[in-house]
Biopython code that builds the backbone (N, CA, C, O; Angstrom):
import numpy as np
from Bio.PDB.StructureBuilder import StructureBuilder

atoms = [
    (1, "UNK", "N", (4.435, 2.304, -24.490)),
    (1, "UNK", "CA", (4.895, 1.659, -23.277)),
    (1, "UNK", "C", (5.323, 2.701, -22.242)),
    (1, "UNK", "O", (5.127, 2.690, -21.027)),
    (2, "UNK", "N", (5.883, 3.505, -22.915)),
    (2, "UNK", "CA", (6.409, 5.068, -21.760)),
    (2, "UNK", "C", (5.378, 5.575, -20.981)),
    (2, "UNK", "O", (5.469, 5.768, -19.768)),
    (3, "UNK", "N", (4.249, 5.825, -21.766)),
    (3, "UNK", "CA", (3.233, 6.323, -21.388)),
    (3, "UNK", "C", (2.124, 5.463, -20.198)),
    (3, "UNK", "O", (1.788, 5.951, -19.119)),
    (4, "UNK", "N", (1.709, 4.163, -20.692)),
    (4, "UNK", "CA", (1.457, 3.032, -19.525)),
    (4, "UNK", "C", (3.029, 3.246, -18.139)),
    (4, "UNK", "O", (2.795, 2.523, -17.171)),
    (5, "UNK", "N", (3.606, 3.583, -18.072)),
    (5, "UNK", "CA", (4.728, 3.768, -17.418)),
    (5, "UNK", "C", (4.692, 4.754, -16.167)),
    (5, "UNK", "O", (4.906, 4.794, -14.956)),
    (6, "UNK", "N", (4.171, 5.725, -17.541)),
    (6, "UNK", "CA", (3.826, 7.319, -16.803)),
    (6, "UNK", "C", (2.567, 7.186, -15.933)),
    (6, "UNK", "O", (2.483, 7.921, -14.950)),
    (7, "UNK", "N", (1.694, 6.419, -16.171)),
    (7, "UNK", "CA", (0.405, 6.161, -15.607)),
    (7, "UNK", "C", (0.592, 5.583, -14.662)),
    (7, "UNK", "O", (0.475, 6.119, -13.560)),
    (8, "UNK", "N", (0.897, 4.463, -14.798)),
    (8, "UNK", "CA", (0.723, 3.423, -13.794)),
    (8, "UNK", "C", (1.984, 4.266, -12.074)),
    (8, "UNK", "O", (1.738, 4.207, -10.869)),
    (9, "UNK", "N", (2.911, 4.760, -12.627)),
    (9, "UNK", "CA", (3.568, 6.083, -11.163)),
    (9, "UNK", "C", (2.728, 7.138, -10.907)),
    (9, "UNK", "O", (3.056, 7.913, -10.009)),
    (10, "UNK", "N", (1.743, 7.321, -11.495)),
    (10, "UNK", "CA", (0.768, 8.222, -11.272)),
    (10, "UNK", "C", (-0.115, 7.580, -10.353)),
    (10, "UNK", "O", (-0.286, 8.073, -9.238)),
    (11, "UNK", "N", (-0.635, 6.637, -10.668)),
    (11, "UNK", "CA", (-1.526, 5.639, -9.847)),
    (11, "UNK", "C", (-1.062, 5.635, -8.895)),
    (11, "UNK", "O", (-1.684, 6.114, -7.947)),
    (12, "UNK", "N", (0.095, 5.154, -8.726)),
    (12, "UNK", "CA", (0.667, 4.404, -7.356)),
    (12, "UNK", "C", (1.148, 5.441, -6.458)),
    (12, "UNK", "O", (1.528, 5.235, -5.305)),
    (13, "UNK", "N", (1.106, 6.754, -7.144)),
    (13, "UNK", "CA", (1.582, 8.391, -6.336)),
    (13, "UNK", "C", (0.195, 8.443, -6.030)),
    (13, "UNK", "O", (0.073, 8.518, -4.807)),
    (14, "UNK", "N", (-0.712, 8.436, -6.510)),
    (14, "UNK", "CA", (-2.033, 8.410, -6.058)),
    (14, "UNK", "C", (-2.568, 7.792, -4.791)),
    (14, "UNK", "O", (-2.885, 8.230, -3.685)),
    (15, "UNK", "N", (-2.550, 6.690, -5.331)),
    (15, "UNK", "CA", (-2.816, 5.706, -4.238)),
    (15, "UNK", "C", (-1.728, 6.219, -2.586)),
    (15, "UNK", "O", (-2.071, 6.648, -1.484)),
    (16, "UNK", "N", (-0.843, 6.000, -2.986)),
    (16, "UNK", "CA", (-0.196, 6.871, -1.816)),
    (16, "UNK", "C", (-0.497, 7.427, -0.908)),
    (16, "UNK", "O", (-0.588, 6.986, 0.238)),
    (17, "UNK", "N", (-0.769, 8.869, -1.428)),
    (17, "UNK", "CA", (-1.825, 10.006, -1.210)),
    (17, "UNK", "C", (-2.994, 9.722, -0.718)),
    (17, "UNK", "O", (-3.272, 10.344, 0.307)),
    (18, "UNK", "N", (-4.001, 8.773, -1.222)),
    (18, "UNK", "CA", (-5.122, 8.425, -0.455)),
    (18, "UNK", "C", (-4.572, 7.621, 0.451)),
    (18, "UNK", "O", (-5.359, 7.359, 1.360)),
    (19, "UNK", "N", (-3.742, 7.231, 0.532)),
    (19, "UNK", "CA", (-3.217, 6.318, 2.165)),
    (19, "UNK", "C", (-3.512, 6.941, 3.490)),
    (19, "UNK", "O", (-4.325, 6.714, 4.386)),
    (20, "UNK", "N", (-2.115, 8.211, 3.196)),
    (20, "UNK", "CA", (-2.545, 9.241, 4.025)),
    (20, "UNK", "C", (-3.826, 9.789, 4.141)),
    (20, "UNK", "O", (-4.540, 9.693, 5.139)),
    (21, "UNK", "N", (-3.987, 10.124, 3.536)),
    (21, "UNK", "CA", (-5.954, 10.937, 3.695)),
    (21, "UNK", "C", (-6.576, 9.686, 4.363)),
    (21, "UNK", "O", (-6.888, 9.812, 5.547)),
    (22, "UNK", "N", (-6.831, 8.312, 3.664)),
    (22, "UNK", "CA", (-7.448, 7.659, 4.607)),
    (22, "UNK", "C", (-7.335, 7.773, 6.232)),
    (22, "UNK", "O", (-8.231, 7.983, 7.049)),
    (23, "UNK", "N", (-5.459, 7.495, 6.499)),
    (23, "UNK", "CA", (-5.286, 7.451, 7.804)),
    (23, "UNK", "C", (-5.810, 8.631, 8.611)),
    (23, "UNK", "O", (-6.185, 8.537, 9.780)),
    (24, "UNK", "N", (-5.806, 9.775, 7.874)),
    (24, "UNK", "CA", (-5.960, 11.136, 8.591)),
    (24, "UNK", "C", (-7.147, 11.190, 9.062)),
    (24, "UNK", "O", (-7.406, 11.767, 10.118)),
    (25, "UNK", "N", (-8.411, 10.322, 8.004)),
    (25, "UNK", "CA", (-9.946, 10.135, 8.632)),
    (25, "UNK", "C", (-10.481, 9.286, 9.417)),
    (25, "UNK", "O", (-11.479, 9.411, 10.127)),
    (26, "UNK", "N", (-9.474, 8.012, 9.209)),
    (26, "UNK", "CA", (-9.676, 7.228, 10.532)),
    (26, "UNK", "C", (-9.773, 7.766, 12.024)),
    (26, "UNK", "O", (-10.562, 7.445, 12.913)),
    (27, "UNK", "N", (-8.469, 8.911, 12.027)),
    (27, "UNK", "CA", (-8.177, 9.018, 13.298)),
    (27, "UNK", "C", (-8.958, 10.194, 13.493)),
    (27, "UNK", "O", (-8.688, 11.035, 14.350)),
    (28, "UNK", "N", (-10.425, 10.300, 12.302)),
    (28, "UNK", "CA", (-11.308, 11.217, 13.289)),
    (28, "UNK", "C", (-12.054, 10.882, 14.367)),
    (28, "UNK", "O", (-12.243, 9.692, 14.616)),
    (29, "UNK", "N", (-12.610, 11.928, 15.200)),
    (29, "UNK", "CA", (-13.561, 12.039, 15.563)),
    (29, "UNK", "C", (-15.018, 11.068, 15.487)),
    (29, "UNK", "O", (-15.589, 10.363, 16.319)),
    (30, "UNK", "N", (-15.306, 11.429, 14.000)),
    (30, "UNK", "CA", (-16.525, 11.684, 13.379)),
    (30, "UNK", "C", (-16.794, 10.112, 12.975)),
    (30, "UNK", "O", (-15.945, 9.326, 12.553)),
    (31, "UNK", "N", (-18.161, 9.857, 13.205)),
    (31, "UNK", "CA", (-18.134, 8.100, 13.105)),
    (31, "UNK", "C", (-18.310, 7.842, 11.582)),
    (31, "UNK", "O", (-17.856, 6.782, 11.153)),
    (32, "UNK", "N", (-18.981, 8.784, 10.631)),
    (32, "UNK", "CA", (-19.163, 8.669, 9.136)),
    (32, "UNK", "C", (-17.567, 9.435, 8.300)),
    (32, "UNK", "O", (-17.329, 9.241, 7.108)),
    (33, "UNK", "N", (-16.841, 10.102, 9.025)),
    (33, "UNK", "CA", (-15.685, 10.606, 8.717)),
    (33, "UNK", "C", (-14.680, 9.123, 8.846)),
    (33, "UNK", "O", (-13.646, 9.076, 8.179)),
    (34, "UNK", "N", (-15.027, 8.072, 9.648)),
    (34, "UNK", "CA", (-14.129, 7.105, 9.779)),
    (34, "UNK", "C", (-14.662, 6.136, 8.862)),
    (34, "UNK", "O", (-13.852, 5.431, 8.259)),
    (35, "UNK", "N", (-15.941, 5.979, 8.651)),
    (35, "UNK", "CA", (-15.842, 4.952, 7.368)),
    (35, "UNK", "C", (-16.211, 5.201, 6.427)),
    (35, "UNK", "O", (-16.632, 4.387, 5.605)),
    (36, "UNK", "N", (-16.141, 6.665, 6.258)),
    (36, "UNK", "CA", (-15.275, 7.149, 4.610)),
    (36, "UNK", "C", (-13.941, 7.006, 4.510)),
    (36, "UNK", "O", (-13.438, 6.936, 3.389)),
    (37, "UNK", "N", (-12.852, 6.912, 6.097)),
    (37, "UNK", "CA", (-11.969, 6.756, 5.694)),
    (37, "UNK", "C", (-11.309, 5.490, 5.682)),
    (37, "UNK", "O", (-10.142, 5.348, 5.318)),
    (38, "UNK", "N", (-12.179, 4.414, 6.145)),
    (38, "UNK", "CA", (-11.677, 3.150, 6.269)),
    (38, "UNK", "C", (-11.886, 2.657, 4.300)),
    (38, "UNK", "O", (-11.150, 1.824, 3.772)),
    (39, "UNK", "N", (-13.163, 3.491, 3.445)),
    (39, "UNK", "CA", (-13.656, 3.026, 2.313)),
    (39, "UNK", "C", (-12.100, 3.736, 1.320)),
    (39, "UNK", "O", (-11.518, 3.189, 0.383)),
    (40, "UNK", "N", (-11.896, 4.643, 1.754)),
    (40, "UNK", "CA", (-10.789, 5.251, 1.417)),
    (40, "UNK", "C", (-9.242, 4.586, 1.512)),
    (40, "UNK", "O", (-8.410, 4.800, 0.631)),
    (41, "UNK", "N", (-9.003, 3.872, 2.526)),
    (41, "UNK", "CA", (-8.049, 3.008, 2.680)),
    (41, "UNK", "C", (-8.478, 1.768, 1.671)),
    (41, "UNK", "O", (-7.509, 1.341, 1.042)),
    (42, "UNK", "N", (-9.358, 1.302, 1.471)),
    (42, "UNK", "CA", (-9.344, 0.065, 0.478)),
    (42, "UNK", "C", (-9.463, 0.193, -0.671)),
    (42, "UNK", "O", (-9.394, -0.777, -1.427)),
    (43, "UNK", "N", (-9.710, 1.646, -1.167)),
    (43, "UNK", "CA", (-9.392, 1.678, -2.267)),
    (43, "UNK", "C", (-7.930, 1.916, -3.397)),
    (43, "UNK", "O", (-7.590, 1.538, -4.519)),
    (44, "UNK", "N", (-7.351, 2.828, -2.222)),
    (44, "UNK", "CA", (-6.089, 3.218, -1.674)),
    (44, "UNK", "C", (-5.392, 1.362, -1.986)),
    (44, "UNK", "O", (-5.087, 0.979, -3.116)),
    (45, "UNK", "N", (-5.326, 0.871, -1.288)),
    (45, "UNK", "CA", (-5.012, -0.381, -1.146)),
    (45, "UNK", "C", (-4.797, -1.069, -2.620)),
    (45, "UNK", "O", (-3.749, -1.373, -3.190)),
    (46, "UNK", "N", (-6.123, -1.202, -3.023)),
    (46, "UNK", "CA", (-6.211, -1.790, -4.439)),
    (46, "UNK", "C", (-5.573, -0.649, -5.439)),
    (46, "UNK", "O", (-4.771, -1.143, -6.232)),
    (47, "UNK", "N", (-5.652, -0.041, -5.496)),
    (47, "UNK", "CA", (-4.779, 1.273, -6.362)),
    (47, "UNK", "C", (-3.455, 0.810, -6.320)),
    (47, "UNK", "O", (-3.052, 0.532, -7.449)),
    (48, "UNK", "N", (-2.414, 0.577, -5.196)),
    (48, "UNK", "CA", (-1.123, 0.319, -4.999)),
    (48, "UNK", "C", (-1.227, -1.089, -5.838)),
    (48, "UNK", "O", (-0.802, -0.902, -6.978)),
    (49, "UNK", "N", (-1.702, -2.570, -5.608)),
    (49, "UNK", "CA", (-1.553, -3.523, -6.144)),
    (49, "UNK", "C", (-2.106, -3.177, -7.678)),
    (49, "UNK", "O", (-1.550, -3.772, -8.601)),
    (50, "UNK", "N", (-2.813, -2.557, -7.883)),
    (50, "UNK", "CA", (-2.751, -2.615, -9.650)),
    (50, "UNK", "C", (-1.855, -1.735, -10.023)),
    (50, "UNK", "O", (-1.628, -1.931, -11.217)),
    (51, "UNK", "N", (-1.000, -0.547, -9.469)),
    (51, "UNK", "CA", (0.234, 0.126, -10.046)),
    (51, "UNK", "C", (1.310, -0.587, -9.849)),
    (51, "UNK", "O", (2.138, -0.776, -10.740)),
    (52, "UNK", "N", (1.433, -1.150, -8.428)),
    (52, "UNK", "CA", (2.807, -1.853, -8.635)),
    (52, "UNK", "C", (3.166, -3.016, -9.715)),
    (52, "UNK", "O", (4.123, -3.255, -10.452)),
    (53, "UNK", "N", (1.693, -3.719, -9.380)),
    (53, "UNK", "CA", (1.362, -5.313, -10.581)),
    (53, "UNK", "C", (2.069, -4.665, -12.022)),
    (53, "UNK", "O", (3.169, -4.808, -12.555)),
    (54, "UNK", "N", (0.812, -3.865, -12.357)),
    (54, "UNK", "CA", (1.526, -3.037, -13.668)),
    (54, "UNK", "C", (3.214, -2.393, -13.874)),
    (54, "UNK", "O", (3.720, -2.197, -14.979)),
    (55, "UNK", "N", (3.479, -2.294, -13.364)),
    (55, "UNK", "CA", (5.380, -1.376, -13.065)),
    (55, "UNK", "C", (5.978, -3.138, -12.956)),
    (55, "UNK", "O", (7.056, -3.387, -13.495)),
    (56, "UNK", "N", (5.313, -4.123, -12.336)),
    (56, "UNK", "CA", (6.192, -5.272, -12.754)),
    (56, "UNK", "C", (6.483, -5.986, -13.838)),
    (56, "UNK", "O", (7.556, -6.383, -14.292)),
    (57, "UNK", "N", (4.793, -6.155, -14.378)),
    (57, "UNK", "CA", (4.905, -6.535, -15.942)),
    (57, "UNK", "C", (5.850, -5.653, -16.947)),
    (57, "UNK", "O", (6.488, -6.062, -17.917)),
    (58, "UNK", "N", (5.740, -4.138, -16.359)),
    (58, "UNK", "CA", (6.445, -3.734, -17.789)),
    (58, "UNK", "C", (7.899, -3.391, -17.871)),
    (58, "UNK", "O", (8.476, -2.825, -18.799)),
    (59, "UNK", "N", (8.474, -3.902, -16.559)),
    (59, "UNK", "CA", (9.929, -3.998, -16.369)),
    (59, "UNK", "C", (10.613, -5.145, -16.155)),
    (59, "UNK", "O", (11.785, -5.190, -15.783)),
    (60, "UNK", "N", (9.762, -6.275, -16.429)),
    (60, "UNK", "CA", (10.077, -7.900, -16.516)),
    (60, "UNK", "C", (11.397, -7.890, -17.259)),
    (60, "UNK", "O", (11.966, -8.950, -17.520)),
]
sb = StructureBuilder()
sb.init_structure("model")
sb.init_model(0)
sb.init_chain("A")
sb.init_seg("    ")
for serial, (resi, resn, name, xyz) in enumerate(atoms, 1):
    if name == "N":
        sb.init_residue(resn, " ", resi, " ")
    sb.init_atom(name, np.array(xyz, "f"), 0.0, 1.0, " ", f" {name:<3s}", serial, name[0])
structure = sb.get_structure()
């Protein structure tokens, strides 16, 4: 259970992290630099709802 624990704050430090990076490529320039970073934000996105989902179940 510690370990699913350890993961799932890893994820969600992750996901994080691609937040920023997404935002940073949006606000390129570059028209294929922006929807890598818009593909980057939704994954980003779904990353946060399956770490947080997970961190709820296992602190119910």
């Amino acid at each position: 259970m510690e370990l699913i624990a350890i993961l799932s704050g890893f994820l969600v430090l992750g996901s994080l992290l691609g937040l920023l990076i997404g935002f940073i490529q949006v606000l390129s320039k570059l028209e294929q630099t922006k929807k890598n970073g818009i593909q980057t934000l939704q994954f980003s996105v779904i990353g946060l709802i399956i770490g947080f989902s997970s961190c709820a179940l296992l602190f119910n």
